[in-house]
C-alpha positions in Angstrom: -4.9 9.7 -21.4 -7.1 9.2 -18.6 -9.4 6.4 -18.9 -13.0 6.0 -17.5 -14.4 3.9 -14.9 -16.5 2.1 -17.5 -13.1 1.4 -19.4 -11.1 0.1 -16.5 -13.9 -2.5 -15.7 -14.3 -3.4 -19.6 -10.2 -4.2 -19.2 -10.7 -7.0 -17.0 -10.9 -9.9 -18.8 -13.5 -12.7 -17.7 -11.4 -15.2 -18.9 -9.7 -15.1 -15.5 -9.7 -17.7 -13.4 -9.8 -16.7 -9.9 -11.1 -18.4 -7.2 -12.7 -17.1 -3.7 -14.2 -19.4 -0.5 -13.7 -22.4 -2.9 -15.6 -21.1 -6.3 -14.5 -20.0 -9.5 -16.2 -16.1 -9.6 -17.7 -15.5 -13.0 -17.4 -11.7 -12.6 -15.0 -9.6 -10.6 -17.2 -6.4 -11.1 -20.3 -7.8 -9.8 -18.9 -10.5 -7.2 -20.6 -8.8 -3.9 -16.5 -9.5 -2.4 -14.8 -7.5 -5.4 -17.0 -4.8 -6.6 -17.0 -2.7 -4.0 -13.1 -2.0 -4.2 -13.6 -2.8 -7.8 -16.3 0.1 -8.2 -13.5 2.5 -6.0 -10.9 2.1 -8.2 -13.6 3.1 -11.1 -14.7 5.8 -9.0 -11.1 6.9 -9.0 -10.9 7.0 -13.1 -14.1 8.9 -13.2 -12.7 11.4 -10.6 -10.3 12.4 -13.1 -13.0 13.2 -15.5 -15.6 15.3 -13.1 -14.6 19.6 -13.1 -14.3 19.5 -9.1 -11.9 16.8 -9.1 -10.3 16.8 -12.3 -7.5 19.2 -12.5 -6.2 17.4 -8.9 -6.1 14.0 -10.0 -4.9 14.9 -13.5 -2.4 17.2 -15.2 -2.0 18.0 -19.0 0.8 17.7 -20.2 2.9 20.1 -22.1 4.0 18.8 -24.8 1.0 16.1 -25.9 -1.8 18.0 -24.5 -3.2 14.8 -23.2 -4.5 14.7 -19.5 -2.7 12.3 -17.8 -2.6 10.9 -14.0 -1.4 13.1 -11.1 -0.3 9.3 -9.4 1.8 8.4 -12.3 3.8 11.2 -13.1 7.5 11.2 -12.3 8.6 13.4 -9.6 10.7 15.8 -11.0 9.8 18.8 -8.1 8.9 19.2 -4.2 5.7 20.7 -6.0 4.5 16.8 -7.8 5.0 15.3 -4.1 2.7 18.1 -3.1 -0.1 17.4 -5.8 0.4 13.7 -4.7 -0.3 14.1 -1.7 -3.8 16.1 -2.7 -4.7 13.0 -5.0 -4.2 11.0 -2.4 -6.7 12.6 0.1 -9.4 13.0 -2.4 -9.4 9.8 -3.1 -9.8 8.5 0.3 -12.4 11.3 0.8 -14.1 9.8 -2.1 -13.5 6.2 -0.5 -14.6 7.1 3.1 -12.1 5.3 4.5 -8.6 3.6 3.3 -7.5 1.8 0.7 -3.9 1.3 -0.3 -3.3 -1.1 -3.3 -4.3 1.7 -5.7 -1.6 2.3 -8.1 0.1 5.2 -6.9 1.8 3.4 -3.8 3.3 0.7 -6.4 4.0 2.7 -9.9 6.8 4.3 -7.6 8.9 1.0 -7.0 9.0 1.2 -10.9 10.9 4.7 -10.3 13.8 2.9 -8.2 14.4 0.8 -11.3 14.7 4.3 -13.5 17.4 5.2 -10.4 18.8 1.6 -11.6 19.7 1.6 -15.1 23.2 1.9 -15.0 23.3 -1.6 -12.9 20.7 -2.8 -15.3 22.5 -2.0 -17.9 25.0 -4.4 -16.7 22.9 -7.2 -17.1 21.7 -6.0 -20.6 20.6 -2.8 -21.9 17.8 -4.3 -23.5 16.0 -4.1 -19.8 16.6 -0.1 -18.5 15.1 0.5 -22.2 12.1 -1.7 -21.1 11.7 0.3 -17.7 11.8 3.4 -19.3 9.0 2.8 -21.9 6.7 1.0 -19.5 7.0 4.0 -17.2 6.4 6.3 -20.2 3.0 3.5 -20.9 1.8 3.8 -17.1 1.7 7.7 -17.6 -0.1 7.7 -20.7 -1.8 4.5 -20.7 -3.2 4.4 -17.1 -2.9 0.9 -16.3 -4.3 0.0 -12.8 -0.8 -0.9 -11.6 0.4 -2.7 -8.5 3.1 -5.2 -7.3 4.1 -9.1 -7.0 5.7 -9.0 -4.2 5.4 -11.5 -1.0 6.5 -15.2 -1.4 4.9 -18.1 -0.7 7.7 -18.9 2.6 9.2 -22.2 1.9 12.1 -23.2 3.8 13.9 -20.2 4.7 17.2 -21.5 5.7 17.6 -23.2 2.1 18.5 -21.3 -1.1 15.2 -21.4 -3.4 17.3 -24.2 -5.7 17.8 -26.4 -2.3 14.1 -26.8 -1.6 11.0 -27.3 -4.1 11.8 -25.5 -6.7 8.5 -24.4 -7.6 8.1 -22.7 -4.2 9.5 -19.5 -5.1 8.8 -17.9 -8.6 11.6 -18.5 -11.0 12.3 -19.1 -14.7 12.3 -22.5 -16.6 13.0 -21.9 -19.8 13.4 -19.1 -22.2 12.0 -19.0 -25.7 12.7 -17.0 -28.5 10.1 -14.3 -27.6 10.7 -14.4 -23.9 11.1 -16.4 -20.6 8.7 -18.8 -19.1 8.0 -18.4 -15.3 6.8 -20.8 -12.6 6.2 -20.7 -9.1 3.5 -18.2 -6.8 3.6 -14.5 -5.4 1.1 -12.8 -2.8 -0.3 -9.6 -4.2 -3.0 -7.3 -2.9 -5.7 -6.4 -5.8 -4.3 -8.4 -8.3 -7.6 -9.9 -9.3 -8.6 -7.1 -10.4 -5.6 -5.0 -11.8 -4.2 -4.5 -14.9 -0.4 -4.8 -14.3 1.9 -5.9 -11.9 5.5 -5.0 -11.4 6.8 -8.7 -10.2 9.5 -8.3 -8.1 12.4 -11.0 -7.4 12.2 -13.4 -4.4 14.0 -12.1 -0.8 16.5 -14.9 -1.8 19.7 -16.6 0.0 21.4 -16.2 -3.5 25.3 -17.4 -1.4 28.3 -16.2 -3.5 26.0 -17.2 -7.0 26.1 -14.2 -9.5 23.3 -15.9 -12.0 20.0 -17.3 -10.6 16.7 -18.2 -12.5 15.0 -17.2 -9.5 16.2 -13.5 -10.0 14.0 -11.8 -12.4 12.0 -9.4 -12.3 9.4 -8.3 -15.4 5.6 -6.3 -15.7 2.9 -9.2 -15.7 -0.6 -8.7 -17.7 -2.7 -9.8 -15.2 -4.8 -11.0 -18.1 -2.0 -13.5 -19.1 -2.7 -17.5 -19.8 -1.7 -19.7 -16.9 -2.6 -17.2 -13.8 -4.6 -18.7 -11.7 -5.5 -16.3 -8.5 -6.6 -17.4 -5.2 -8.1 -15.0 -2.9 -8.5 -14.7 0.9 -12.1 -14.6 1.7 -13.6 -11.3 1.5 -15.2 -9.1 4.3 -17.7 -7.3 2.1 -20.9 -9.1 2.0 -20.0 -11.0 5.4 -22.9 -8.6 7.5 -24.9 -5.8 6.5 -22.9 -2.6 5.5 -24.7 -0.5 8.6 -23.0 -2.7 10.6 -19.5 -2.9 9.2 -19.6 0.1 6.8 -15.8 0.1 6.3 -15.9 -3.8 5.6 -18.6 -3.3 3.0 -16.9 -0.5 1.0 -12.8 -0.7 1.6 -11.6 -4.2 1.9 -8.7 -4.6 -0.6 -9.0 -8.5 -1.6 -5.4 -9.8 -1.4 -4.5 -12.9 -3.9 -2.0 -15.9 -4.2 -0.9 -15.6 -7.6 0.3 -18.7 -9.1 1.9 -18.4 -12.3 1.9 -22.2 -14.6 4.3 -22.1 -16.9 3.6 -18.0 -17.7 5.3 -16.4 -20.9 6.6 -12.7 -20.2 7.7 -11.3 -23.7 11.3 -9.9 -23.7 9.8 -6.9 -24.0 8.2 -7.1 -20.4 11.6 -8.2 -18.7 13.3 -5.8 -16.4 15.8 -7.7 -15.2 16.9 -11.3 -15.2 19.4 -13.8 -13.7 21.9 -11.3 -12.7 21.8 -11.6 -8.5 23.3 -8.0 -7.8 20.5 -6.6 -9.9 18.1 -8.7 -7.7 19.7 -7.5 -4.3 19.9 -3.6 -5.4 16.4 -3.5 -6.4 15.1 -5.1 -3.4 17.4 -2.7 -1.3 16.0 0.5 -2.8 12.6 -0.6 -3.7 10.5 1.5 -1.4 12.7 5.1 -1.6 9.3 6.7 -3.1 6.9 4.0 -2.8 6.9 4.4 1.0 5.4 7.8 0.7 1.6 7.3 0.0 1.8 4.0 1.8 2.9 5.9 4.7 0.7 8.3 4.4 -2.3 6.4 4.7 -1.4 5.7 7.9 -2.0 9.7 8.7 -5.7 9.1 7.2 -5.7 6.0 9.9 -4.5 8.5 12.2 -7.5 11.1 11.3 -10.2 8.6 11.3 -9.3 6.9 14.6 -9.1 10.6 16.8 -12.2 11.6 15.0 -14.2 8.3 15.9 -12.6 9.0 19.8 -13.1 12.3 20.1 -16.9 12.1 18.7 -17.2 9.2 21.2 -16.1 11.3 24.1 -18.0 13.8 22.9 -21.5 12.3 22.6 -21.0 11.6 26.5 -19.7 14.6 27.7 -16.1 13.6 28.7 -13.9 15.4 26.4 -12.8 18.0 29.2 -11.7 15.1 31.6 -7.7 16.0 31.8 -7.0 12.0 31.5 -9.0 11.6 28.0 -7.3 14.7 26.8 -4.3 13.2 27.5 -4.7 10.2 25.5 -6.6 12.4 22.7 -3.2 14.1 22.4 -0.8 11.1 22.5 -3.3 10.7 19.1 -2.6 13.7 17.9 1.0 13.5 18.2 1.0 10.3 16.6 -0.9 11.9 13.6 1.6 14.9 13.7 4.6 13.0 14.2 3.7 11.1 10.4 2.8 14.4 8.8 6.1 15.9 10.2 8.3 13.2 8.5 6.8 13.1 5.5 6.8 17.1 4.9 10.5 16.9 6.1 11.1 13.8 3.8 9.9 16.4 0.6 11.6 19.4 1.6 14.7 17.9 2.2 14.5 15.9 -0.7 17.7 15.5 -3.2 18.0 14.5 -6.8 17.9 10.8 -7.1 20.8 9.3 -9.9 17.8 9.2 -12.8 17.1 12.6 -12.0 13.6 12.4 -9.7 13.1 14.2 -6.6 13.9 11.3 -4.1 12.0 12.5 -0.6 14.9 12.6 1.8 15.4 8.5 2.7 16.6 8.3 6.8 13.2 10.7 7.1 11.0 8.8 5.1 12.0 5.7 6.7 12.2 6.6 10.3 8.7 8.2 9.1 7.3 4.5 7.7 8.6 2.9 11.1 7.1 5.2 13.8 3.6 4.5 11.2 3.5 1.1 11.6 5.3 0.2 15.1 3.1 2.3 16.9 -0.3 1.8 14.5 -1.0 -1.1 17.3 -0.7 1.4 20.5 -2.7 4.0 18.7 -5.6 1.3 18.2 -5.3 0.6 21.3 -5.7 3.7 22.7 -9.1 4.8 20.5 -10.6 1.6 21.6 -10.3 2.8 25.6 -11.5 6.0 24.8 -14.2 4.5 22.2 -15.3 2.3 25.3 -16.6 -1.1 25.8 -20.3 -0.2 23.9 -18.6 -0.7 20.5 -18.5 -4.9 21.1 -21.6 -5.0 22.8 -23.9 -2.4 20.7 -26.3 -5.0 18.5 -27.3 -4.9 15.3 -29.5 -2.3 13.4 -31.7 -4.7 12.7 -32.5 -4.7 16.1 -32.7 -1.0 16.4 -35.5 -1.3 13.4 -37.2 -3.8 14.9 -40.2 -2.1 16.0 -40.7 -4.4 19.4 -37.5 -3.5 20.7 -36.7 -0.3 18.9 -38.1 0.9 22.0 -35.7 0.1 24.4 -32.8 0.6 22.1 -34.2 4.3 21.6 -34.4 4.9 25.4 -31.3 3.3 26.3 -29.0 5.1 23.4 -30.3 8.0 23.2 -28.7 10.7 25.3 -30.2 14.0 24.6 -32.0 16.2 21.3 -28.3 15.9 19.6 -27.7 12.4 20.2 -30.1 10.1 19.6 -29.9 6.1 19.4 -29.3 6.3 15.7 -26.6 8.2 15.4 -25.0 6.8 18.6 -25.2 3.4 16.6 -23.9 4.5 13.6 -21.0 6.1 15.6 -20.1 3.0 17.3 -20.9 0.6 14.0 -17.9 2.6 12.2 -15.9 2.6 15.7 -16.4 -1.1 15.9 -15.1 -2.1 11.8 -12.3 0.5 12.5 -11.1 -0.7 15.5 -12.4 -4.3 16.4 -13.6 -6.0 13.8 -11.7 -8.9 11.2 -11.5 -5.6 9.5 -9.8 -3.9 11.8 -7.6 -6.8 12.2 -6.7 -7.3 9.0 -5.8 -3.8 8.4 -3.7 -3.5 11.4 -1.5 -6.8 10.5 -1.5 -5.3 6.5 0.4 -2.4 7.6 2.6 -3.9 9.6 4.0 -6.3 6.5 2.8 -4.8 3.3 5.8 -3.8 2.3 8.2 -5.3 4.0 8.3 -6.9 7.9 9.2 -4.8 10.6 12.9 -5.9 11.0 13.3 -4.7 7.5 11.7 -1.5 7.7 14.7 -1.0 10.7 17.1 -1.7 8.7 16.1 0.5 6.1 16.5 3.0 8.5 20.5 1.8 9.6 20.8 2.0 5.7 20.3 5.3 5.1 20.7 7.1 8.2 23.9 9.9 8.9 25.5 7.7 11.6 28.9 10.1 10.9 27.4 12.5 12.6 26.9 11.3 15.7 30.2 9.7 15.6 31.9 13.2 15.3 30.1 14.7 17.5 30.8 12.7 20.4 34.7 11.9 19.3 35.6 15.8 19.6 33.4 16.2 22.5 34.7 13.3 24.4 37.9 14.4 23.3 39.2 11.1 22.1 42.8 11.0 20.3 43.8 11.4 16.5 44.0 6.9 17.2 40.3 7.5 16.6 39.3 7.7 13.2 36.8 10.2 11.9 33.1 9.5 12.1 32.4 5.6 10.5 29.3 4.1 9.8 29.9 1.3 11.5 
């Protein structure tokens, strides 16, 4: 079942108490900070729904008949990565520009928990049971799904029972319908999601094999005793011809603190049980890295198009030295796409039976994304140019006592003329040097996980036996030598 735009709005309770700039907001559809990413994740329901759209975002399925979501479907072939892949674009075609925290990017850490049941069912069995029927409920329900993840920091050095022990989220006490939690968790869109998969706390557990503060469960967002605290907005800040990705794409992240909140048994996915804790932290991100990943290609697309039309418009697109940079761009661009088409064709059946995209590629694909999002910036701001921090406002350019000047002094020939040009370098400016911008750039850097841990994702999973091999027989070195190790 796909639901409606219409329906996904009605699902958010007003009841909630969430908080933005110091004020309780009375509606999250209608707050000028929330419904423009609340209306995009409506747009994306009713996509499903409209004949050009439908039959990529949706699939029927065979044996129910029912039309469920492309993003929520289990990956069984190369061929369900593929139509991934196509949801994805159409709905950031349908968002003009990106947004991430959309459900697809965080139903699939739910998939490395269906990899997981065998050590779940360690704990109890009672919990792979409840992963597999909420995964069956996100494909038919079409919950607006995404994930707890970030702590508040604490001291690092101590184990979460060695420090405040509300700092980190944790369990206080069960009851006879479930457990009740305590503590916070940073989450992008929960305000104004449905579901979110709340993942244990990057912990010092020691040598403990039980911890309260290892659990992990599916929150209603609707549940008594949230309370969520959001950063300040960017939409609604300045006018949207100024900062037209600010206005329409900012994803509203949230402190989520959780007073003394009941998760039914039924909700719990894994609890106590440390090594259940640490593999699911270690393998959370072999499909969810995907589409987050591959936004950064869209990032990629829209910072060469807003260079290369900025060139353009001036004339200087056949000077050897923009070229240049325009293709260290493109190879950034190409060098994500390449990984992540690599990652899906070699891709190998994962333990629950999924098509798990091939893990040193995806990973190595995740890192070059992120570590070199900042250069890439960089380099569209030089060839954007200094106008795009010094270009005022449209309302100056509609001011008819200076519209004037403004016309004379932007306007470069019957093609480009001073609106256009400031509507170029409007977009240029939110995409490359605005809070924005800012905010976007730092978001991919840590939104999974920091960049040391996206590194050793890649030591994790990459073939280090080959290398090893390779240079023992071609150095020659003695049967002493063992064969290729990983470390």
């Amino acid at each position: 079942m796909i639901r409606t735009g219409r329906q996904y709005k009605e699902s958010l309770s007003p009841d909630r108490e969430i908080w933005v700039n110091g004020e309780r907001v009375k509606d999250v559809t209608t707050h000028p900070m929330f419904a423009p990413i609340v209306d995009i994740r409506a747009r994306i329901y009713d996509l499903a729904h409209e004949a050009a759209t439908r039959d990529v975002m949706s699939y029927v399925d065979a044996e129910t008949g029912e039309r469920n979501s492309v993003a929520t479907k289990l990956p069984l072939t190369q061929q369900d990565w593929h139509d991934k892949r196509a949801a994805i674009d159409t709905v950031l075609d349908a968002a003009r520009g990106v947004v991430t925290r959309v459900g697809d990017e965080t139903i699939g850490e739910m998939w490395s928990l269906y990899d997981g049941q065998d050590v779940l069912d360690e704990v109890d069995p009672r919990f792979s049971a409840n992963i597999r029927r909420h995964l069956a409920r996100a494909v038919t329900e079409d919950p607006f799904h995404v994930s707890a993840n970030t702590d508040p920091k604490g001291d690092r050095s101590k184990r979460p029972q060695d420090q405040d022990p509300d700092m980190l989220l944790h369990v206080v006490r069960e009851t006879d319908t479930g457990i009740v939690v305590r503590g916070a968790k940073y989450e992008t869109a929960a305000a104004y999601a449905n579901q979110a998969f709340t993942k244990p706390t990057i912990a010092n557990w020691g040598d403990a094999e039980l911890s309260d503060y290892a659990v992990g469960f599916i929150l209603d967002m609707n549940a008594k005793g949230l309370k969520y605290i959001c950063r300040t907005g960017f939409a609604g800040r300045a006018g949207a011809e100024d900062y037209p990705l600010s206005n329409r794409v900012d994803e509203v992240d949230t402190l989520v603190i959780f007073d003394d909140v009941e998760i039914p048994w039924e909700d719990v996915l894994f609890y106590r049980h440390t090594r259940a804790a640490t593999f699911i932290r270690a393998t959370l991100h072999r499909y969810s890295a995907l589409p987050f990943t591959y936004r950064n290609l869209r990032l990629a697309d829209l910072m060469i198009g807003a260079a290369l039309w900025n060139v353009k418009q001036t004339g200087l697109e056949r000077q050897q030295a923009v070229q240049e940079k325009l293709a260290q761009l493109a190879c950034y661009r190409e060098g994500i796409n390449a990984h992540l088409t690599a990652a899906i064709a070699m891709g190998t059946t994962s333990p629950g039976g999924l098509l798990m995209p091939e893990q040193s590629l995806l990973y190595t694909g995740r890192v070059l994304a992120t570590t070199q999002l900042p250069q890439m910036m960089h380099l569209a701001r030089e060839l954007c140019g200094g106008q795009i921090c010094i270009t005022p406002d449209a309302a100056s350019f509609a001011n008819p006592e200076i519209a004037p000047w403004l016309e004379k002094y932007y306007s470069i020939n019957e093609n480009w003329v001073a609106d256009d040009r400031r509507k170029l370098l409007a977009f240029a400016r939110d995409l490359l040097n605005s809070d924005y911008a800012g905010h976007r750039l730092t978001f991919q850097l840590f939104a999974q996980s920091p960049p040391f841990a996206h590194l050793a994702a890649v030591y994790r999973n990459f073939d280090w036996n080959g290398p090893l091999d390779l240079v023992r027989d071609a150095a020659g070195l003695s049967d002493r030598v063992p064969a290729g190790e990983r470390r």
